[in-house]
Backbone atoms as SQL, in Angstrom:
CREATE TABLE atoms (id INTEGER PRIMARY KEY, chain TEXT, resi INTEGER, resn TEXT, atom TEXT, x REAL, y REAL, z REAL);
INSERT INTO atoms VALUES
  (1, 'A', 1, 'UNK', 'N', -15.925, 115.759, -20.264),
  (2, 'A', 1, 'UNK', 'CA', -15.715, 114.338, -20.438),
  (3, 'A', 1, 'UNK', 'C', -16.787, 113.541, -19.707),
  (4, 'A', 2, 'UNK', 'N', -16.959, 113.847, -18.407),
  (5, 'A', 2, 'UNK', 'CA', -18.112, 113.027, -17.634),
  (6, 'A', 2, 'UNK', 'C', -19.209, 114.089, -17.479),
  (7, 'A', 3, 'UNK', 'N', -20.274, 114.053, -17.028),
  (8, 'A', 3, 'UNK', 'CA', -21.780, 114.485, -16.654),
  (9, 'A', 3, 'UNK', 'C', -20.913, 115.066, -15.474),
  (10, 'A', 4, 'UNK', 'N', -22.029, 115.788, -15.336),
  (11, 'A', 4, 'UNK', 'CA', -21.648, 117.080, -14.017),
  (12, 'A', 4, 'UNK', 'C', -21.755, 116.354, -13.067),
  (13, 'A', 5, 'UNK', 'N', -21.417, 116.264, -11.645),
  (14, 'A', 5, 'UNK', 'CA', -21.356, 115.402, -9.990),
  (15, 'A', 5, 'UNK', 'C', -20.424, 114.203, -10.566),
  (16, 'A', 6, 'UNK', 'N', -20.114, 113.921, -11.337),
  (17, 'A', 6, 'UNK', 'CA', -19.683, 112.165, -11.395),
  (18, 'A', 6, 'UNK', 'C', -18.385, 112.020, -11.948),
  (19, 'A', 7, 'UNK', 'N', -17.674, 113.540, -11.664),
  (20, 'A', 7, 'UNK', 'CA', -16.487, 113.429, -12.004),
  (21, 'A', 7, 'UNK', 'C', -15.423, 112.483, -11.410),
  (22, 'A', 8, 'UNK', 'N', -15.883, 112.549, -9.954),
  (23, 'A', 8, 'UNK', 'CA', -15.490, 112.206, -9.129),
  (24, 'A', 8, 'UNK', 'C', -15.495, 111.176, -7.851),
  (25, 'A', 9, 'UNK', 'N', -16.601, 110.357, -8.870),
  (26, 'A', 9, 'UNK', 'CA', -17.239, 108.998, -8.539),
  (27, 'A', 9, 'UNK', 'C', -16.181, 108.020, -8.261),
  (28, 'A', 10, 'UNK', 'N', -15.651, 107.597, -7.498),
  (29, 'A', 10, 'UNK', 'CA', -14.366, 106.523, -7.863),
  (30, 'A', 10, 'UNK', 'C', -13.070, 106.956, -7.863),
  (31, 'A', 11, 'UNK', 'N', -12.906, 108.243, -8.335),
  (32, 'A', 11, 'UNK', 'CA', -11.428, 108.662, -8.927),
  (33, 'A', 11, 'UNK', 'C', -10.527, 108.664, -7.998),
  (34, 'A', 12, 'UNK', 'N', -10.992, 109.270, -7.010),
  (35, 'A', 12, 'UNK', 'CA', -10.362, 109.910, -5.755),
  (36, 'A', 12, 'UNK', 'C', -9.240, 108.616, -5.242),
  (37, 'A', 13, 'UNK', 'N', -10.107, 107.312, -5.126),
  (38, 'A', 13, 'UNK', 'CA', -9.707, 106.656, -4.201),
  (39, 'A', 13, 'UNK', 'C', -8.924, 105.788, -5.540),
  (40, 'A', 14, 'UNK', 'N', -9.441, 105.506, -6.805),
  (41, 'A', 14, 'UNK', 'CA', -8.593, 105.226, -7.912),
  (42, 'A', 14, 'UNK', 'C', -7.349, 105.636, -8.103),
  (43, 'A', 15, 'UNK', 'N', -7.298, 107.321, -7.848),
  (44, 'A', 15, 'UNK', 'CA', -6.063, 107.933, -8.469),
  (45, 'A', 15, 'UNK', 'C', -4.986, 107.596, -7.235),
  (46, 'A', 16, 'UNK', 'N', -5.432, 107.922, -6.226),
  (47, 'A', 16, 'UNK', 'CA', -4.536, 107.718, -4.301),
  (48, 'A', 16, 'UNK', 'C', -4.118, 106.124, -4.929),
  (49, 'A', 17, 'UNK', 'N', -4.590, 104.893, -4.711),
  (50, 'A', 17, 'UNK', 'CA', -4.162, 104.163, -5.448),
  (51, 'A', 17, 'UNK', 'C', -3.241, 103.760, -6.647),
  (52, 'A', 18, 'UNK', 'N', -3.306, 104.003, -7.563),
  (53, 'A', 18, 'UNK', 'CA', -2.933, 104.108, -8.626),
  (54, 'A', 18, 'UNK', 'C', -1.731, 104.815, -9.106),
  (55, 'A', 19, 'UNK', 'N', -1.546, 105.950, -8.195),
  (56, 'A', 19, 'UNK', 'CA', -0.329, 106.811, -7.862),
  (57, 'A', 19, 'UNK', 'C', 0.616, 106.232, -6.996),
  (58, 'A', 20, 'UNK', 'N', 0.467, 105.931, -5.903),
  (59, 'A', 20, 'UNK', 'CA', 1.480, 104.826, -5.179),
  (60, 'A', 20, 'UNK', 'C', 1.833, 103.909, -5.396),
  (61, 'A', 21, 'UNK', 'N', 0.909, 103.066, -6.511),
  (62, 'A', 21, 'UNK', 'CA', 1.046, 101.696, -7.397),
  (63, 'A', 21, 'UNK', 'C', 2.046, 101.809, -8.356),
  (64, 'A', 22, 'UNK', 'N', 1.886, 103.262, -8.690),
  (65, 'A', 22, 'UNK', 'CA', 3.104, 103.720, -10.475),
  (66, 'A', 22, 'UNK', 'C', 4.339, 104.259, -9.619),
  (67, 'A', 23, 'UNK', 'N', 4.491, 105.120, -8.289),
  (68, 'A', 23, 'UNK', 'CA', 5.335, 105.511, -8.258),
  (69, 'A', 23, 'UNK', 'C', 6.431, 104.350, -7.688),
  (70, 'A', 24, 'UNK', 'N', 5.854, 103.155, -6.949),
  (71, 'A', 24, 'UNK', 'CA', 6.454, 102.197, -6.647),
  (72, 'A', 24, 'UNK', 'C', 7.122, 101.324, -7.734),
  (73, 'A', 25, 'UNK', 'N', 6.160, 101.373, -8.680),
  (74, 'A', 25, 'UNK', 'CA', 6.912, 100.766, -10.004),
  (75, 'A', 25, 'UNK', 'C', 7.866, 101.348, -10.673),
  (76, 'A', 26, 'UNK', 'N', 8.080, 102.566, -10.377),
  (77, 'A', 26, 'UNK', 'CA', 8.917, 102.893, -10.997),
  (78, 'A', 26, 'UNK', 'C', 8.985, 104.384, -11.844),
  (79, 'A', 27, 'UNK', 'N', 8.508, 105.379, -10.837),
  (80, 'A', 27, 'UNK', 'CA', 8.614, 107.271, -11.102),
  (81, 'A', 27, 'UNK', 'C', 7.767, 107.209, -12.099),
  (82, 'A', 28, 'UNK', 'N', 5.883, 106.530, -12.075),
  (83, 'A', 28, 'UNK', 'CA', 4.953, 106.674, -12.750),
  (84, 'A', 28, 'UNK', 'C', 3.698, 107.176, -11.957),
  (85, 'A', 29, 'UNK', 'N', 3.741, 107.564, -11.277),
  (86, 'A', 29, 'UNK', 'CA', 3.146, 108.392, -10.335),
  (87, 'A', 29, 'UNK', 'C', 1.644, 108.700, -11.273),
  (88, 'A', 30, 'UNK', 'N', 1.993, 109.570, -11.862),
  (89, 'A', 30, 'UNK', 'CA', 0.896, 110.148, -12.838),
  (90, 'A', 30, 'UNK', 'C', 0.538, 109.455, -13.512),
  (91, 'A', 31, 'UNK', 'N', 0.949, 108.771, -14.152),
  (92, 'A', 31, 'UNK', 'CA', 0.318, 107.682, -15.084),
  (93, 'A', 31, 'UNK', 'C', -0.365, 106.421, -14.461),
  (94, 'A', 32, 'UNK', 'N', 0.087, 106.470, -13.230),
  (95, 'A', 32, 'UNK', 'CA', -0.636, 105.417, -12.296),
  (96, 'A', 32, 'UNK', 'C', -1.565, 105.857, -12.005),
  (97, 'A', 33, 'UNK', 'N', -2.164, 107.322, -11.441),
  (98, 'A', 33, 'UNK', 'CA', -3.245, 108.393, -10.799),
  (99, 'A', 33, 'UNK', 'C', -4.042, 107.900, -12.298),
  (100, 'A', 34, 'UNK', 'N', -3.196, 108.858, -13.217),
  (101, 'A', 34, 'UNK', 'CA', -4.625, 109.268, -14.142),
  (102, 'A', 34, 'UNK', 'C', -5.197, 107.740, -14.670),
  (103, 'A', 35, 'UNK', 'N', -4.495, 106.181, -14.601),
  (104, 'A', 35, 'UNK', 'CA', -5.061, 105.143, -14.528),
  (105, 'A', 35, 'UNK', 'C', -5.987, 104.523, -13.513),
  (106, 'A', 36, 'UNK', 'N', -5.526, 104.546, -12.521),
  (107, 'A', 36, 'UNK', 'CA', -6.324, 104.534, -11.341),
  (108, 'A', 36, 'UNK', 'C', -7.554, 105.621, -11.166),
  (109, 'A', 37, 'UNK', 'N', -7.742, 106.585, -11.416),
  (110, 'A', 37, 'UNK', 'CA', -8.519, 107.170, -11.471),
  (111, 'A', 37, 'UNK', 'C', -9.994, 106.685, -12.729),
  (112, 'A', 38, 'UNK', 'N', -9.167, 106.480, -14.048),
  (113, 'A', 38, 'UNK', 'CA', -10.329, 105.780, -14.722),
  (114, 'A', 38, 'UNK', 'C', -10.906, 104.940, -14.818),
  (115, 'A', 39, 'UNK', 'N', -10.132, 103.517, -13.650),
  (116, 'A', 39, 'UNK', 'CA', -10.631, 102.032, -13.199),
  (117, 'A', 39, 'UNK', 'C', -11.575, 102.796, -11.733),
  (118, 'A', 40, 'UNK', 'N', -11.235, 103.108, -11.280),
  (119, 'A', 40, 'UNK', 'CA', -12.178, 103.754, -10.005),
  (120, 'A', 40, 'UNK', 'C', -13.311, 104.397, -10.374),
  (121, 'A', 41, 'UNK', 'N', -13.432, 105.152, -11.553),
  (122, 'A', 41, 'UNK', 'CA', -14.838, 105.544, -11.752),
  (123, 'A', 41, 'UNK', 'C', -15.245, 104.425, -12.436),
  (124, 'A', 42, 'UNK', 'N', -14.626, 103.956, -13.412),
  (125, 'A', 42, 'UNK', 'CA', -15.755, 102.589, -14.042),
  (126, 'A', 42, 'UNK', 'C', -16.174, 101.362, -12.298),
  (127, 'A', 43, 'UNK', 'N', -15.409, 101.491, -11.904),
  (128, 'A', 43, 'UNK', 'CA', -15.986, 100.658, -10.563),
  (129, 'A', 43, 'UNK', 'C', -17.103, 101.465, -10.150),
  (130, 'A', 44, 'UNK', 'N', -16.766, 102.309, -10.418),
  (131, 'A', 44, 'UNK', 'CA', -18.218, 103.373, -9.239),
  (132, 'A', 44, 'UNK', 'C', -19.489, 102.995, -10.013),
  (133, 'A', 45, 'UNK', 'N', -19.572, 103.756, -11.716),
  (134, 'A', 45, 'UNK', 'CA', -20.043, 103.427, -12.164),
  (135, 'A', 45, 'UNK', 'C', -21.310, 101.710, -12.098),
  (136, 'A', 46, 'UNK', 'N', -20.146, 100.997, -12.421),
  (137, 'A', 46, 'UNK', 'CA', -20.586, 99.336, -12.122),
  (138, 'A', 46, 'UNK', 'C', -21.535, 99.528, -11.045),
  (139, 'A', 47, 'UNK', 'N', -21.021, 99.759, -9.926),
  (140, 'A', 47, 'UNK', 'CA', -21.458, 99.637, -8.679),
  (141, 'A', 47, 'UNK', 'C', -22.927, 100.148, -8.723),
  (142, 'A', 48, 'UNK', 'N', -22.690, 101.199, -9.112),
  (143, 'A', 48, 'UNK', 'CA', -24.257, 102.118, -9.243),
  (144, 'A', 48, 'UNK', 'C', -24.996, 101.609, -9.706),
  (145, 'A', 49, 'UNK', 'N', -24.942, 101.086, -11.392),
  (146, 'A', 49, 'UNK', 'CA', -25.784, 100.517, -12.149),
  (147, 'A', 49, 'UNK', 'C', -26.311, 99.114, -11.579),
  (148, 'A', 50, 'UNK', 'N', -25.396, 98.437, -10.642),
  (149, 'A', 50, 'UNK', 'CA', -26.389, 97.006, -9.869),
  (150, 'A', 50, 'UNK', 'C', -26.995, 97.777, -8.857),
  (151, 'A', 51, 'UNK', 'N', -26.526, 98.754, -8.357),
  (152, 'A', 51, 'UNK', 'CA', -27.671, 99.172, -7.107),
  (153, 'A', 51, 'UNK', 'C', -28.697, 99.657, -8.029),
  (154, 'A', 52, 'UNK', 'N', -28.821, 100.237, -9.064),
  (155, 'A', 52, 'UNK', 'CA', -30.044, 100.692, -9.385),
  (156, 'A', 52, 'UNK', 'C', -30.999, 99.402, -9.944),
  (157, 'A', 53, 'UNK', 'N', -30.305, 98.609, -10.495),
  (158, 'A', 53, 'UNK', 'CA', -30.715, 97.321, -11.197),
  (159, 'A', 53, 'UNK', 'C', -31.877, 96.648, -10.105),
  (160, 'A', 54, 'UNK', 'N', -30.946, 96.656, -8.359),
  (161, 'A', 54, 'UNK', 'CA', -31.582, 95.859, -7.662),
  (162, 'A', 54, 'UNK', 'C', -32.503, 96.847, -7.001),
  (163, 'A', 55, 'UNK', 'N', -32.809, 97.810, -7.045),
  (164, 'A', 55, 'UNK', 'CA', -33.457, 98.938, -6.326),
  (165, 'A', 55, 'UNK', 'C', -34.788, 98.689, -7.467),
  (166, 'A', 56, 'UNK', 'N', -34.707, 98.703, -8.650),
  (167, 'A', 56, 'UNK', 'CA', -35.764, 98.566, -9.378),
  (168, 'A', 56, 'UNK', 'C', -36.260, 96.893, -10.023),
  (169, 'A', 57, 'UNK', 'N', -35.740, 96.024, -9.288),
  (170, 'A', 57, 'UNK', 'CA', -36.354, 94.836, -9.538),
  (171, 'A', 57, 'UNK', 'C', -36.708, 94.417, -7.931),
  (172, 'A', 58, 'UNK', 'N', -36.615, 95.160, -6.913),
  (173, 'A', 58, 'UNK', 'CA', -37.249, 94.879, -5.710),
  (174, 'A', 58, 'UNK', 'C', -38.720, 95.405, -5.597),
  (175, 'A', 59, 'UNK', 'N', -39.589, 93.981, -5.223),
  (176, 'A', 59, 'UNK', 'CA', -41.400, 94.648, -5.690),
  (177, 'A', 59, 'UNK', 'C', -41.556, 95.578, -4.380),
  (178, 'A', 60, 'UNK', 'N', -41.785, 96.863, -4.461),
  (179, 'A', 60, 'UNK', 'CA', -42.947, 97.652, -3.262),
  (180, 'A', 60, 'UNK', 'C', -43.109, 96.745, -2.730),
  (181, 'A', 61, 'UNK', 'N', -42.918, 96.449, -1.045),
  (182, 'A', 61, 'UNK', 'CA', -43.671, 96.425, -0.264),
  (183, 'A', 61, 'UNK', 'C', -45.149, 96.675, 0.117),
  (184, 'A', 62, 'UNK', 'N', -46.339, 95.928, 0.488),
  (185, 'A', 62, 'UNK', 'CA', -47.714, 95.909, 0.868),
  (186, 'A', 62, 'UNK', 'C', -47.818, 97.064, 1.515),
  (187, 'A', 63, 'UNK', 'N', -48.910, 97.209, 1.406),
  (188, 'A', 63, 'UNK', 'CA', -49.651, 98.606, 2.532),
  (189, 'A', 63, 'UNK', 'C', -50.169, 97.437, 3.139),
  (190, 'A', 64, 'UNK', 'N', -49.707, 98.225, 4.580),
  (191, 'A', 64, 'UNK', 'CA', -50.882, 97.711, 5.739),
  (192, 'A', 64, 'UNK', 'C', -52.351, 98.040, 5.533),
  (193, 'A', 65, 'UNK', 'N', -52.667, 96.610, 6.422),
  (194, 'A', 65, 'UNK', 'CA', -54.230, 96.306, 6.869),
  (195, 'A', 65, 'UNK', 'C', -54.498, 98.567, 7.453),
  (196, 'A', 66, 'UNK', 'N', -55.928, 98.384, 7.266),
  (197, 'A', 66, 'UNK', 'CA', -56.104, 99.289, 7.848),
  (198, 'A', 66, 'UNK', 'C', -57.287, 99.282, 9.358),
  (199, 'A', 67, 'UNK', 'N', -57.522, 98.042, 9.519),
  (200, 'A', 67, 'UNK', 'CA', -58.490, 97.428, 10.273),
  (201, 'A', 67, 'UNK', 'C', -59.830, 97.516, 10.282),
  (202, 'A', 68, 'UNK', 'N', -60.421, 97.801, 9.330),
  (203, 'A', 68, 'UNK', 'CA', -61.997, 98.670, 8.913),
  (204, 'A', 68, 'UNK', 'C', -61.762, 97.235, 7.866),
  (205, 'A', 69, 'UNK', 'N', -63.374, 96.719, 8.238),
  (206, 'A', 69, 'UNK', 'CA', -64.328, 95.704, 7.911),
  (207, 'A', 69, 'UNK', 'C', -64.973, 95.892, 7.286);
């Protein structure tokens, strides 16, 4: 379903969430996890894609002077 490493981008802390959210509502435990788990990776996701966004619209930094005239 996902690319290899990124199973688990988000989920973890999605599903822990999401499971205490359903079971409080009402003995949905699992259906809260496996929801929470797929809003937690699309957050991860998100997240990534502006860090890369801003990682590649930040210009290089100058090289220093080297002091030779």
């Amino acid at each position: 379903m996902f690319a290899a490493g990124t199973t688990s981008a988000g989920c973890g802390k999605g599903a822990v969430a999401g499971g205490v959210v359903g079971h409080v509502a009402g003995k949905h435990g699992v259906a809260g996890a496996a929801i929470g788990c797929a809003i937690g990776h699309h957050s991860a996701k998100k997240k990534q894609a502006a860090a890369n966004a801003a990682a590649s619209t930040t210009p290089p930094a100058a090289a220093p002077a080297t002091g030779t005239k």
